[in-house]
C-alpha positions in Angstrom: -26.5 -2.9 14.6 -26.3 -2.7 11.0 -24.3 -5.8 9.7 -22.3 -5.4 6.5 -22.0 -8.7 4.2 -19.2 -8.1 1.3 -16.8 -9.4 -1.2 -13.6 -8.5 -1.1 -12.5 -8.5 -5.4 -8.7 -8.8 -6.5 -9.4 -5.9 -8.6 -10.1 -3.5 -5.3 -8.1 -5.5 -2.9 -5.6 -3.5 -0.4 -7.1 -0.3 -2.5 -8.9 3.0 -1.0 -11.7 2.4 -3.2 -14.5 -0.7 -3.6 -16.8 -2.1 -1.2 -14.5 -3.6 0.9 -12.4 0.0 1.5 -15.9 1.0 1.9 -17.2 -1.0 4.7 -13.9 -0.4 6.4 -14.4 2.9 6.4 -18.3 2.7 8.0 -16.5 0.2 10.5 -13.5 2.3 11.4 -15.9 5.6 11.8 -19.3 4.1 13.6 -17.3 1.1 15.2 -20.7 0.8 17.3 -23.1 0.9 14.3 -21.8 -1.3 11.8 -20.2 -4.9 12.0 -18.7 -6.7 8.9 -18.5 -9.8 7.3 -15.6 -10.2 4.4 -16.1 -13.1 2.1 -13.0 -14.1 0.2 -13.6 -14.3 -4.0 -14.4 -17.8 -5.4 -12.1 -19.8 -7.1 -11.4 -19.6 -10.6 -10.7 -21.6 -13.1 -7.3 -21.5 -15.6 -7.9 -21.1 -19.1 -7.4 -24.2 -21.1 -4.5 -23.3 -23.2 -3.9 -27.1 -24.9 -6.0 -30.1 -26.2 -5.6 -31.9 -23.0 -6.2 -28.9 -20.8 -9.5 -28.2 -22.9 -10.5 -31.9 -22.6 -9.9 -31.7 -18.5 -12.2 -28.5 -18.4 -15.1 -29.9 -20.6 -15.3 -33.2 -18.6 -14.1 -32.4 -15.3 -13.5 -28.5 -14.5 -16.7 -26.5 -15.8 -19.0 -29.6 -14.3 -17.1 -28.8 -10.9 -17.1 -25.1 -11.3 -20.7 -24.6 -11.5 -21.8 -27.3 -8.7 -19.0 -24.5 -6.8 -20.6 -21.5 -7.9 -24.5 -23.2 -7.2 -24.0 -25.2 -4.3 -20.9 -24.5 -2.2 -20.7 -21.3 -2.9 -23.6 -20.0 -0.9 -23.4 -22.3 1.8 -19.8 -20.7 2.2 -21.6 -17.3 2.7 -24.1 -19.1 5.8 -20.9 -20.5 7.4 -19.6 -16.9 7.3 -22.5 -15.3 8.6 -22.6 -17.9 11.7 -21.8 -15.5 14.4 -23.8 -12.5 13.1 -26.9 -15.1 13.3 -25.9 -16.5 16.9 -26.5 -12.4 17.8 -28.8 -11.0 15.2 -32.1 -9.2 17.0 -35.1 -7.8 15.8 -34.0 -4.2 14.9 -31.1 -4.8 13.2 -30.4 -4.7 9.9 -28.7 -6.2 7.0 -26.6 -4.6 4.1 -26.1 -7.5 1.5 -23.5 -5.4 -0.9 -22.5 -7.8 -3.9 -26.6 -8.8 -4.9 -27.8 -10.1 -7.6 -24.1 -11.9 -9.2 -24.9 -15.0 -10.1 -21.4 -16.4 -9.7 -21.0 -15.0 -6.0 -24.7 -15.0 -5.0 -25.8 -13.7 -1.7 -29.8 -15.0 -2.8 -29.2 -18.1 -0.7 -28.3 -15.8 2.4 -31.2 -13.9 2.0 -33.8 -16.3 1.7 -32.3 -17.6 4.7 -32.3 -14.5 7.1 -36.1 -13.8 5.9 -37.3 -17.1 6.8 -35.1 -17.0 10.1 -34.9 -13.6 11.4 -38.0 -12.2 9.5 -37.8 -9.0 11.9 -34.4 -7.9 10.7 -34.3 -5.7 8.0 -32.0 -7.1 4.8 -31.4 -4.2 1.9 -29.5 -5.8 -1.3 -27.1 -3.4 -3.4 -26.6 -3.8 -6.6 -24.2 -1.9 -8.7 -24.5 -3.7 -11.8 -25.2 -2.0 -14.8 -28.7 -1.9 -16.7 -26.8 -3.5 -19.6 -25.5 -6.1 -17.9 -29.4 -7.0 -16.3 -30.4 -7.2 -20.3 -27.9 -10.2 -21.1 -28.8 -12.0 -17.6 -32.4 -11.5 -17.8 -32.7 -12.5 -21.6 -32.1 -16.2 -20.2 -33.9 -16.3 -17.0 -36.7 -13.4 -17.9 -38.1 -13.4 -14.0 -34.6 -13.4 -12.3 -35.0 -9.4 -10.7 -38.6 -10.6 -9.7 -37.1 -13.7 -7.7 -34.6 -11.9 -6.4 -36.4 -9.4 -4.6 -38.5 -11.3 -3.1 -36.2 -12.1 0.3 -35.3 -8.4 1.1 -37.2 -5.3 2.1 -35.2 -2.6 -0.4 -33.5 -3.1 -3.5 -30.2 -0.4 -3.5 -28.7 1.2 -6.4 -25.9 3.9 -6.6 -27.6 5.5 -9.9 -31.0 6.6 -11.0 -30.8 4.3 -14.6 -30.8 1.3 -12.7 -33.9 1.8 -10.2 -35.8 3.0 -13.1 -34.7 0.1 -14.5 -35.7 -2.4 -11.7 -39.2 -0.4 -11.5 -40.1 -1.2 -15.1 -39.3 -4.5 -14.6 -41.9 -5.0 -12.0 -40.4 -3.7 -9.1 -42.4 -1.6 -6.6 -41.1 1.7 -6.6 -41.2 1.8 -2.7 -39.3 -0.7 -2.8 -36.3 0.3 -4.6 -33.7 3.0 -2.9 -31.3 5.3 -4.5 -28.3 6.0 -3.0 -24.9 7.5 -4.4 -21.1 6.0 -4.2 -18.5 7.0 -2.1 -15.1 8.1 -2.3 -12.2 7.9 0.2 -11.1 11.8 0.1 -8.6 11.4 2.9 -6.5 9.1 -0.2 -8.1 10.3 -3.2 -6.7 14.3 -3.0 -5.0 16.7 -4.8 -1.3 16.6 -4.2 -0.2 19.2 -6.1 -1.4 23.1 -7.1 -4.8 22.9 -9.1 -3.6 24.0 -12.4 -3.7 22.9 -16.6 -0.4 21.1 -18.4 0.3 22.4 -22.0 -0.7 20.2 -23.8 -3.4 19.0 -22.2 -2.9 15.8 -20.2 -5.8 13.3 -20.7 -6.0 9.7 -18.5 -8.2 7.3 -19.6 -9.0 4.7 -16.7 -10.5 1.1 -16.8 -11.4 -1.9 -18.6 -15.0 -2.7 -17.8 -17.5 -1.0 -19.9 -14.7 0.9 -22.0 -14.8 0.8 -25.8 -10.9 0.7 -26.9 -11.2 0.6 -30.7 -13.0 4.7 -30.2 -10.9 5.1 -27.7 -7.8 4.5 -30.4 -9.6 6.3 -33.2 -9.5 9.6 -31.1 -6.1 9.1 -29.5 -4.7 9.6 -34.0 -7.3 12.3 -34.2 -6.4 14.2 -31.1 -2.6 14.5 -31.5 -1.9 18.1 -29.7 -3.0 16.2 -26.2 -1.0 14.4 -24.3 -2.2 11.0 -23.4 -2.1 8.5 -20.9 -3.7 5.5 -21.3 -4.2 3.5 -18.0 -5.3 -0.1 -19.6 -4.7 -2.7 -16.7 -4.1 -5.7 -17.6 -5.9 -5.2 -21.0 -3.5 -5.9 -23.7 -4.7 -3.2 -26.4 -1.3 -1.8 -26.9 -1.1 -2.5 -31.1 -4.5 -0.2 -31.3 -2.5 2.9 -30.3 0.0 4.9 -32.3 3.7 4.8 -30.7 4.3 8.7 -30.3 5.9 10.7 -27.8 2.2 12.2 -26.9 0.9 8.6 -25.8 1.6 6.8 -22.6 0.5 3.3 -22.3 0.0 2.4 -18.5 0.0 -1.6 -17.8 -1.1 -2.6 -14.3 -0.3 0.2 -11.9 -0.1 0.5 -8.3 -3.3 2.3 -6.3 -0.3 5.3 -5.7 1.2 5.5 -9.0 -2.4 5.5 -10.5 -3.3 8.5 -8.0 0.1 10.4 -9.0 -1.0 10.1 -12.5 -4.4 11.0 -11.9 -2.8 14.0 -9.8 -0.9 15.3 -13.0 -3.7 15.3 -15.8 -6.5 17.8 -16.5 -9.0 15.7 -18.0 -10.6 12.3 -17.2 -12.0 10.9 -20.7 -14.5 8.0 -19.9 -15.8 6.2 -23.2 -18.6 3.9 -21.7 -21.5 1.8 -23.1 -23.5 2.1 -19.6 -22.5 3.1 -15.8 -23.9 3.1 -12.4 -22.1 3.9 -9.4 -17.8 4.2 -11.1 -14.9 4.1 -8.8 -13.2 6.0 -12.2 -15.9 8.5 -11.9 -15.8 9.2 -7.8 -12.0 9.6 -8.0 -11.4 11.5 -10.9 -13.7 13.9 -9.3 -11.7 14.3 -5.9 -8.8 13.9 -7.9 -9.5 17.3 -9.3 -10.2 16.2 -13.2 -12.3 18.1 -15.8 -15.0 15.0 -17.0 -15.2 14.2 -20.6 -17.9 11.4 -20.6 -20.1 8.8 -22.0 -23.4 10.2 -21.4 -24.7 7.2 -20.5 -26.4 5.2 -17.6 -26.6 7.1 -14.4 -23.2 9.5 -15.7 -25.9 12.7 -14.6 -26.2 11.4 -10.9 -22.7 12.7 -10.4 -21.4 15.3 -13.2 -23.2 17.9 -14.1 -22.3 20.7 -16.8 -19.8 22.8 -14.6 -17.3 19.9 -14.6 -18.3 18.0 -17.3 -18.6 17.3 -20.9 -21.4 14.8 -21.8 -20.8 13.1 -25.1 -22.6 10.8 -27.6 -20.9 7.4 -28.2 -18.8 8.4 -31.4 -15.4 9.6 -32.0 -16.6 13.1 -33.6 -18.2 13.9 -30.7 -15.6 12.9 -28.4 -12.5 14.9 -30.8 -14.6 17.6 -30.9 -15.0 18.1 -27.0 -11.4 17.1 -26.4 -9.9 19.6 -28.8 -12.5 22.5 -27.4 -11.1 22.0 -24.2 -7.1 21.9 -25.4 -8.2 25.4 -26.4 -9.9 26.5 -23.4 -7.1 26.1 -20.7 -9.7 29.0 -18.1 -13.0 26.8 -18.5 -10.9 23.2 -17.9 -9.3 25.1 -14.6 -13.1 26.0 -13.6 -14.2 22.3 -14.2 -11.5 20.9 -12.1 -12.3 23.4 -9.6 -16.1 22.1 -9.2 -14.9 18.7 -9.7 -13.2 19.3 -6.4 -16.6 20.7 -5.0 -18.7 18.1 -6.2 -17.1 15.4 -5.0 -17.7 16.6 -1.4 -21.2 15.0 -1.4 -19.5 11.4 -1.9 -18.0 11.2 1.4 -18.4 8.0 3.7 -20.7 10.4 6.1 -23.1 10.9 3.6 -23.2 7.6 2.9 -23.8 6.4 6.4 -26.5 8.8 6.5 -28.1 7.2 3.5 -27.6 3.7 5.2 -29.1 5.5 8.5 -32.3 6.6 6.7 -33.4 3.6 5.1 -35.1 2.2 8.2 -36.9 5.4 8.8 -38.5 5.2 4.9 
């Protein structure tokens, strides 16, 4: 049995994308296989908006935050985990999928299983990015070391991040990389695979996503139509109010996918990436890929679909308007953006998961 151990995020909850959706799917498929354990997000903590609300948080609520976050915290994952343990058997195996986040740390749980069960296989995924490993490590310098200690493979969804973890002292035996996933039976074209005129760029996402460029060739590119999907992200003053740019706020998974199903182009302006739910579905969405060309970005475009940019705004205008002019070769990349994202299908993945114990 391979036993799934998750967080289910309020960004990717109730949606068809995320490691939640995506141990759903395993479960749903190989009901026999695979057996999954959901832990809820930890609590957060309010802003302090006032002088009172900042003295509260100083003396009472960060001091009870991080005893949370260190102590309770991962005694809340064992308590979940209780009935895979009263069942667990050598042969099994167990996916730890949020690994290495300090503020939601599943370390605890794996020190535990090793000591307990040390004939069960535990594989840790991370799908941080290398960037984010820089800032975490610069305080605690040995913190991937100690962390992979309690489990037999360290998973990543993109090549930068294993090479990463291997020149940081990591075995390379003992690092596995694997690819995301995308829900195709939700994330599909709805309507006839064709190119708007003007060209209809979406830009998705807040994490990793430089704004300020993003505004600078919004002005510069004003022959495209735009549509900005921003969240919750209130970056609304950087962008010129003109009929060729739509600014998105929090959308529904639906209306997000209608919009996706109606551009051409998926512009993605990022300082580093891994494994991207933006990425995946823009890709079975049918989108020609103007991107960062960053990270692990290769592991899933290549130069039939895509256009890899360096991080400035020349580079970016210059791609965009090429492809405004070139309505033939963005129909061809959408096409084997379709193609390509065949090989991020839940059976593949499950066939990844399948292999490891073999290795």
């Amino acid at each position: 049995m391979k036993y799934l151990i998750v967080q289910d995020w309020p960004s990717t909850h109730g949606n068809h994308a995320g490691m939640k959706h995506m141990c759903d799917l395993l479960v749903a498929k190989y009901p026999n296989e695979y057996k999954m354990y959901v832990k809820e997000c930890p609590r957060t903590w309010k802003i302090p908006k006032n002088i009172m609300q900042k003295f509260r948080w100083y003396i009472y609520d960060r001091i009870l935050q991080k005893i949370y976050l260190n102590h309770t915290y991962p005694k809340e994952y064992l308590a979940l985990c209780q009935p895979m343990f009263e069942k667990i058997k050598e042969g099994d195996e167990v996916f730890l999928l949020e690994y290495m986040l300090p503020w939601a740390s599943q370390y605890e749980l794996a020190c535990y299983i090793r000591k307990n069960y040390p004939r069960v296989k535990v594989y840790a995924l991370s799908h941080l990015t290398c960037k984010f490993f820089e800032g975490m490590t610069a305080a605690e310098p040995n913190l991937i070391q100690k962390w992979s200690k309690p489990v037999d493979k360290l998973l990543t969804l993109g090549s930068s991040l294993s090479s990463y973890f291997e020149k940081d002292g990591i075995p390379r035996e003992k690092i596995s990389t694997g690819f995301h996933y995308v829900d195709s039976t939700y994330y599909h074209k709805q309507v006839e695979l064709d190119v708007n005129s003007p060209l209809r760029v979406i830009m998705m996402g807040a994490l990793q996503r430089d704004y300020d460029m993003l505004s600078e060739i919004v002005k510069r590119c004003p022959d495209v139509h735009w549509i900005i999907c921003r969240g919750r992200k209130n970056v609304d003053d950087l962008f010129p109010k003109s009929p060729n740019v739509e600014l998105k706020g929090f959308l529904a998974e639906d209306e997000l996918r209608h919009q996706m199903d109606i551009a051409d182009v998926s512009l993605n302006i990022m300082e580093d990436t891994v494994g991207s739910n933006v990425i995946t579905t823009s890709m079975a969405m049918g989108l020609a890929m103007v991107v960062s060309d960053v990270g692990s970005i290769r592991d899933y475009c290549d130069d039939n679909n895509s256009v890899f940019c360096k991080n400035n705004v020349d580079d970016f205008c210059k791609s965009i308007e090429f492809l405004s002019k070139s309505k033939q070769l963005v129909l061809k990349m959408k096409e084997h953006s379709l193609r390509k994202s065949t090989m991020l299908s839940i059976e593949n993945l499950n066939n990844y998961f399948s292999s490891l114990k073999i290795k």
